[in-house]
MILO-130783 format. One record per residue: x, y, z of N, C-alpha, C, CB in turn; residue in three letters. Coordinates in pm, whole numbers, plus 32768, in hexadecimal, padded with zeros to 4 digits. Each point is the difference from the previous one (the first is absolute). Glycine has a CB too. Layout:
// MILO-130783
+------+------+------+------+------+------+------+------+------+------+------+------+---------+
:  n.x :  n.y :  n.z : ca.x : ca.y : ca.z :  c.x :  c.y :  c.z : cb.x : cb.y : cb.z : residuo :
+------+------+------+------+------+------+------+------+------+------+------+------+---------+
:    X :    Y :    Z :    X :    Y :    Z :    X :    Y :    Z :    X :    Y :    Z :     ala :
...
+------+------+------+------+------+------+------+------+------+------+------+------+---------+
END
This chain:
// MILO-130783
+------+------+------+------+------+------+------+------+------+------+------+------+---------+
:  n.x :  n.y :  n.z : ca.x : ca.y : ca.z :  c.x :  c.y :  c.z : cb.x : cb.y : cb.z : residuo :
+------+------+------+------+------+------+------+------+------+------+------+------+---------+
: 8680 : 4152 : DD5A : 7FB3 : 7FAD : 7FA6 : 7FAD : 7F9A : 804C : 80B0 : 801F : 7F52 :     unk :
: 7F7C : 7FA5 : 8122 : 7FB7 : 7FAE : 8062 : 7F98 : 8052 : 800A : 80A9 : 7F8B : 807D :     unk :
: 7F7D : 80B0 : 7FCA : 7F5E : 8074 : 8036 : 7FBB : 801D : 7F97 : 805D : 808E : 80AD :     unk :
: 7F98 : 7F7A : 7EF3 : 7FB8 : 801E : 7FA1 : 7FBA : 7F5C : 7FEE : 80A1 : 80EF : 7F95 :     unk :
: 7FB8 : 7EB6 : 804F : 7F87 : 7F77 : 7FE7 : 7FBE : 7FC4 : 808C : 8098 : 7FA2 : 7F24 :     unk :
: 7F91 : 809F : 813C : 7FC4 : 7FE5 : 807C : 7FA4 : 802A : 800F : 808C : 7FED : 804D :     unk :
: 7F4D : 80AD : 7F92 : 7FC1 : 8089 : 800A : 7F80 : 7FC2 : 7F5D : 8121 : 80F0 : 8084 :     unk :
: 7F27 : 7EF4 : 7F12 : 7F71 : 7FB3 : 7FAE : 7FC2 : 7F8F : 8042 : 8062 : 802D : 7F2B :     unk :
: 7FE0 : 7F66 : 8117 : 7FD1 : 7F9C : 8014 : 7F96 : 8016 : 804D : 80B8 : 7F9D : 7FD8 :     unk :
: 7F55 : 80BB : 8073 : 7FC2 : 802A : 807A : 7F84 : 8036 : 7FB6 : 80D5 : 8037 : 80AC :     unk :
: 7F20 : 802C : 7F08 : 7FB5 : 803E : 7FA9 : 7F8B : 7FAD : 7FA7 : 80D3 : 8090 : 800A :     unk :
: 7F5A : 7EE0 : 7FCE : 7FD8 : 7FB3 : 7FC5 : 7FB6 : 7FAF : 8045 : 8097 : 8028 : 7F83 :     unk :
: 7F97 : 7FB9 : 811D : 7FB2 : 7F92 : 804B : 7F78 : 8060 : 8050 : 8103 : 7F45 : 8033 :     unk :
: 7F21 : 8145 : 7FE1 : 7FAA : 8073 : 8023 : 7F6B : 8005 : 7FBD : 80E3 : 807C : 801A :     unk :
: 7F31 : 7F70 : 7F43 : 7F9F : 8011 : 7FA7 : 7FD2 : 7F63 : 7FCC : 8067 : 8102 : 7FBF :     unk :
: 7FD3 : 7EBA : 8057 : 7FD1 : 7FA3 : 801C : 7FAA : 7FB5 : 807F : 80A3 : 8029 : 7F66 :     unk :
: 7F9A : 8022 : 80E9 : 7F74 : 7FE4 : 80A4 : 7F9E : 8057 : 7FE7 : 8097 : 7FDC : 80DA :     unk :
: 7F62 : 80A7 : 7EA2 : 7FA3 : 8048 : 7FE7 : 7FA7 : 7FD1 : 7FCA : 8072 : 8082 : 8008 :     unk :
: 7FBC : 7F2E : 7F8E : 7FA5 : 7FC8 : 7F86 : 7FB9 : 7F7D : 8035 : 80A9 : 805C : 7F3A :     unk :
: 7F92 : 7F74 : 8115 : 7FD6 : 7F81 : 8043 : 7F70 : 8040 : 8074 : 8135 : 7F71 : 7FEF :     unk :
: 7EE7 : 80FE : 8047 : 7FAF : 803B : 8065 : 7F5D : 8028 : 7F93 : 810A : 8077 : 80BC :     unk :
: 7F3B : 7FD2 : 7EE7 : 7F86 : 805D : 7FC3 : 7FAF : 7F70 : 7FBC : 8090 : 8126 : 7FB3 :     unk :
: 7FCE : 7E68 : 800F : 7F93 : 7FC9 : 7FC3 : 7FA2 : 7F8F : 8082 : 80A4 : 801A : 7EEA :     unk :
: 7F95 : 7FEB : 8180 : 7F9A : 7FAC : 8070 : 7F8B : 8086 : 7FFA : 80CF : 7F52 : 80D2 :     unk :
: 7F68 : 811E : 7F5A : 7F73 : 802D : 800C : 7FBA : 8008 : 7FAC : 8032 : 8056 : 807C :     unk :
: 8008 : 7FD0 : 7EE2 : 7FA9 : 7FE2 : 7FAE : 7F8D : 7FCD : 7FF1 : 8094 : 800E : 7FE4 :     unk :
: 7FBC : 7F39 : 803C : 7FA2 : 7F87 : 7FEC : 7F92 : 801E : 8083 : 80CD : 7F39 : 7F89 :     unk :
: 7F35 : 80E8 : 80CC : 7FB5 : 8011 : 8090 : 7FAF : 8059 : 7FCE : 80A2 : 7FDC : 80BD :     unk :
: 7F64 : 8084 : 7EDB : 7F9F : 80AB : 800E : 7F7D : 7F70 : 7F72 : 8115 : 8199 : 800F :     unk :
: 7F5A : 7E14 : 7FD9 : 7F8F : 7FE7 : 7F61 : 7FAD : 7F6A : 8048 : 80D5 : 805A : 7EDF :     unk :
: 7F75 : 7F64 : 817F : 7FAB : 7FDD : 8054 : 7F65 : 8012 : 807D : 80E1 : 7FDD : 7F97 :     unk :
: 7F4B : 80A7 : 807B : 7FAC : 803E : 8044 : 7F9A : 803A : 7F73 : 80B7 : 8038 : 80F9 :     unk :
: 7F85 : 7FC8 : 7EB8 : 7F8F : 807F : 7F84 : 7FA0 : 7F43 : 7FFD : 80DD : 8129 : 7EFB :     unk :
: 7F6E : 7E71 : 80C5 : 7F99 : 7F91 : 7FCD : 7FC2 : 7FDB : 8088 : 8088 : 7F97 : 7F23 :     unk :
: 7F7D : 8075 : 8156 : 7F9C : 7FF0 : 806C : 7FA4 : 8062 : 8013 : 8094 : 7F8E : 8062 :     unk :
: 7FAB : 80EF : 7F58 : 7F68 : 8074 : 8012 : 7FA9 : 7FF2 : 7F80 : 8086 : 80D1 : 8087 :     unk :
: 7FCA : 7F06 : 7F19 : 7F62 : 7FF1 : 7F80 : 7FD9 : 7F7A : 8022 : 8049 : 808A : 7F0C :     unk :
: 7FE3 : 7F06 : 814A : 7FAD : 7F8E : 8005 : 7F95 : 8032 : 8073 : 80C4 : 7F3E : 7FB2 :     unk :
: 7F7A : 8106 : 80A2 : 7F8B : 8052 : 8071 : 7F89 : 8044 : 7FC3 : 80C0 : 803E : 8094 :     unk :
: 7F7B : 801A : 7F27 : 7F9D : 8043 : 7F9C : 7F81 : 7FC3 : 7F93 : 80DB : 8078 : 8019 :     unk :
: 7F85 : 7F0E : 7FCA : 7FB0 : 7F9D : 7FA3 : 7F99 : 7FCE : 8061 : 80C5 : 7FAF : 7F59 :     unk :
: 7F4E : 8014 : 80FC : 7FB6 : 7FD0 : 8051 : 7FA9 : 804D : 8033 : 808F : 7F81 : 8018 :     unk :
: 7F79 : 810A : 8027 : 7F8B : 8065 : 8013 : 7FC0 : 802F : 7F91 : 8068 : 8045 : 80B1 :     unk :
: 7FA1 : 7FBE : 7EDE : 7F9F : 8018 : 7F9A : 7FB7 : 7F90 : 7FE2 : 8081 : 80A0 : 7FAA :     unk :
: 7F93 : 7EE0 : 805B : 7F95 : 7F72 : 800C : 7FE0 : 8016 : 806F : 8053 : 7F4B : 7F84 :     unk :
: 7FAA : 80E1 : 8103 : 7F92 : 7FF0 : 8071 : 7FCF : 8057 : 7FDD : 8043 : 7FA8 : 80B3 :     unk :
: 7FE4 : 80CA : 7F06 : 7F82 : 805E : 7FFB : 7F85 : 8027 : 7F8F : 80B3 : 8048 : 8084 :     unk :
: 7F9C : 7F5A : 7EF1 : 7F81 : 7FEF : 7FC4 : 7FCD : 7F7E : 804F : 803B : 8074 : 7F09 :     unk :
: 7FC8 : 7F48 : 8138 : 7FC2 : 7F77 : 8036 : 7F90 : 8069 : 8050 : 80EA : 7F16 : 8024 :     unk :
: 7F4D : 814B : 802E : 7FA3 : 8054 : 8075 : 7FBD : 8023 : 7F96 : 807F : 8061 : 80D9 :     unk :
: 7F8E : 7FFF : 7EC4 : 7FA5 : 8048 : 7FAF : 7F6D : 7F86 : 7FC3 : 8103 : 80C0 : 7FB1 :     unk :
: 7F2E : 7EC8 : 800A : 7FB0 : 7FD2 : 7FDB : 7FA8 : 7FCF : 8075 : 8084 : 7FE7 : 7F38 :     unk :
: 7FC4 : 8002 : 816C : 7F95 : 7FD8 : 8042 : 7FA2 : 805E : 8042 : 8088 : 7F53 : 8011 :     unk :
: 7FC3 : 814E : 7FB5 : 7F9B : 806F : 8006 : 7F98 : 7FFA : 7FBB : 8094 : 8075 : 8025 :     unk :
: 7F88 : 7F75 : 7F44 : 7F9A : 8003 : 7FBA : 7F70 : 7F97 : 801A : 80CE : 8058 : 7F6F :     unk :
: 7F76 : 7F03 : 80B5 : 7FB9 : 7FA9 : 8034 : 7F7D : 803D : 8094 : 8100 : 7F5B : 7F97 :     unk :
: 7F49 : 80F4 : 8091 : 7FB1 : 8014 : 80AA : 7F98 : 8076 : 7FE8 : 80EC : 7FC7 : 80AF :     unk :
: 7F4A : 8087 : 7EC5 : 7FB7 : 808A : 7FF7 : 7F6E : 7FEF : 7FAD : 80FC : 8085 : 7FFE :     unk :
: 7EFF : 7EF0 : 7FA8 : 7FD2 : 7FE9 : 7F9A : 7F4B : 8018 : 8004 : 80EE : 7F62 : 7FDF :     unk :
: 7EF5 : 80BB : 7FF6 : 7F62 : 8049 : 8012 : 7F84 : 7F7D : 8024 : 8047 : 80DF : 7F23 :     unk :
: 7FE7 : 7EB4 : 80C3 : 7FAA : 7FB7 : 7FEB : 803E : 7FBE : 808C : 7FB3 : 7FFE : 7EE0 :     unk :
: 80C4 : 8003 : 813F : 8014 : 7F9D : 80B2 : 7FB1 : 8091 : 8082 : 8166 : 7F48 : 7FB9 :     unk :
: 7EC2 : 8127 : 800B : 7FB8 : 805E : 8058 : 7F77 : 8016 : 7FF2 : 80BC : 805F : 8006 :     unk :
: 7EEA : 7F63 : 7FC3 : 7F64 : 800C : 8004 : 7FE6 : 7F6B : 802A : 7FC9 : 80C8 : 7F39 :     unk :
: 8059 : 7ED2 : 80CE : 7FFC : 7F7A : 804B : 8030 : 8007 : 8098 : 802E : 7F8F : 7F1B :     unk :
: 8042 : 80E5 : 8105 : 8020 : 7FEE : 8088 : 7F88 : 8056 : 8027 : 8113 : 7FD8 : 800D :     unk :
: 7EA9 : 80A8 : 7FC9 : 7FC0 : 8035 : 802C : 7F66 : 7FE9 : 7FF9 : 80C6 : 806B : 7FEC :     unk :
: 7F0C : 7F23 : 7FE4 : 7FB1 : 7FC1 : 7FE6 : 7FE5 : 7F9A : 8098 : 8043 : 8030 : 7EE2 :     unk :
: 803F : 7F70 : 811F : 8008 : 7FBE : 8065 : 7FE6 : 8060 : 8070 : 8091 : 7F5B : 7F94 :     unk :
: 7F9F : 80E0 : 8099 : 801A : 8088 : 8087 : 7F82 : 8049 : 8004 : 8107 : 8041 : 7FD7 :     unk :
: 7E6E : 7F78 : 7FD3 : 7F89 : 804D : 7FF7 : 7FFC : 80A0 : 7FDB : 7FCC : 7F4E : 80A1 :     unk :
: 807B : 80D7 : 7F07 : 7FEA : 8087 : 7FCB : 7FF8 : 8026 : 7F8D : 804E : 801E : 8092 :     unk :
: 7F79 : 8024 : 7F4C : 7F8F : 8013 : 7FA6 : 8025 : 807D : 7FDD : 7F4A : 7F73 : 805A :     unk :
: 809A : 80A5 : 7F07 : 8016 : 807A : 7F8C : 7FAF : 8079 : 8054 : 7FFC : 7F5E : 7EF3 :     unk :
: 8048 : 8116 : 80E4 : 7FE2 : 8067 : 8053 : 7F88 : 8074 : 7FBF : 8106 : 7FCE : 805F :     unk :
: 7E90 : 802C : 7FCF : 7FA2 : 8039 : 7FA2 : 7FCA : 807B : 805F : 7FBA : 7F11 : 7F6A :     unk :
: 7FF0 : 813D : 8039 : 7FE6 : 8082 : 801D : 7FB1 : 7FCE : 80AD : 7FE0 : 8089 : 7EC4 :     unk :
: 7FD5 : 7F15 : 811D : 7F82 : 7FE2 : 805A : 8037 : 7FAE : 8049 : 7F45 : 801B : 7F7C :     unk :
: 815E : 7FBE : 806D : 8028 : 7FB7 : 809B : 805D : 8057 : 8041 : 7FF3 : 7F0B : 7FB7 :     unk :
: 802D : 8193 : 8037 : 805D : 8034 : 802C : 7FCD : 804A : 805E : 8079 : 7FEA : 7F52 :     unk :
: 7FC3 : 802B : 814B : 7FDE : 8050 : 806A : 806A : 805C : 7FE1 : 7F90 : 7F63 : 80AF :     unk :
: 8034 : 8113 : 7F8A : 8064 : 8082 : 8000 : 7FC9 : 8016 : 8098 : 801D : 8080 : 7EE0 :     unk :
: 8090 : 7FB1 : 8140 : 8001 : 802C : 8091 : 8026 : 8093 : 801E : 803B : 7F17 : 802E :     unk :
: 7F72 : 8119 : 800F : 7FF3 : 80B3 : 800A : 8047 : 8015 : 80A0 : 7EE4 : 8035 : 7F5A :     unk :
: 8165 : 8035 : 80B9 : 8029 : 7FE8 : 807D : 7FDF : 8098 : 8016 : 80BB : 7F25 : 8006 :     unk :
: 7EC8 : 80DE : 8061 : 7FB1 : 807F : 800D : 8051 : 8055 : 8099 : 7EEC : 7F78 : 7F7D :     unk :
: 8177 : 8048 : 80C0 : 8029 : 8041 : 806A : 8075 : 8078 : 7FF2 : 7FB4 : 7F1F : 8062 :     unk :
: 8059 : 80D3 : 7F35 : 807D : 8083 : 7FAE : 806A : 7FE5 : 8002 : 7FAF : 80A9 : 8033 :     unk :
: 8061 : 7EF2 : 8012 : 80BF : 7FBC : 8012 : 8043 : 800F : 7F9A : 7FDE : 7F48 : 807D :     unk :
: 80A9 : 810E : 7FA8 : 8054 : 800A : 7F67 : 7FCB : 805F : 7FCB : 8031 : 7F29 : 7FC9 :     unk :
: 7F9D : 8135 : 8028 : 7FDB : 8098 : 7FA0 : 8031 : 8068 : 8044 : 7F29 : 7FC2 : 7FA1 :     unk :
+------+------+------+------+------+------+------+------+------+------+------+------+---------+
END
């Protein structure tokens, strides 16, 4: 009869270093999950921030002022050179 409440006790303090084990990692796996959606959170605001400062840099009207400044000019029939390369290179 000893051995038997020795043999539970034992059984009891066993599953108890279990339950004590599984719920640390638990808390550690749900720790690590709320540091990857705050990671996550945080890379989806830098990247609409990038996108809108895409849209800012692409915008039609800052690209005809930079190219304005940089002296260049709309591309017309009567300002375009075509270059013929009469030595056969490449055929």
């Amino acid at each position: 009869m000893l051995r038997m409440h020795i043999l539970l006790l034992l059984a009891v303090i066993a599953s108890a270093l279990y339950l004590v084990q599984t719920q640390y990692a638990a808390r550690r796996l749900f720790t690590e999950l709320d540091q990857a959606i705050a990671k996550n959170r945080q890379l989806e605001e830098e990247r609409e921030r990038l996108q809108v400062e895409q849209r800012a840099q692409s915008a039609p009207v800052r690209i005809e002022k930079l190219a304005q400044e940089l002296g260049m000019e709309t591309a017309t029939p009567a300002l375009t050179t075509y270059v013929r390369d009469d030595r056969g290179v490449g055929q």
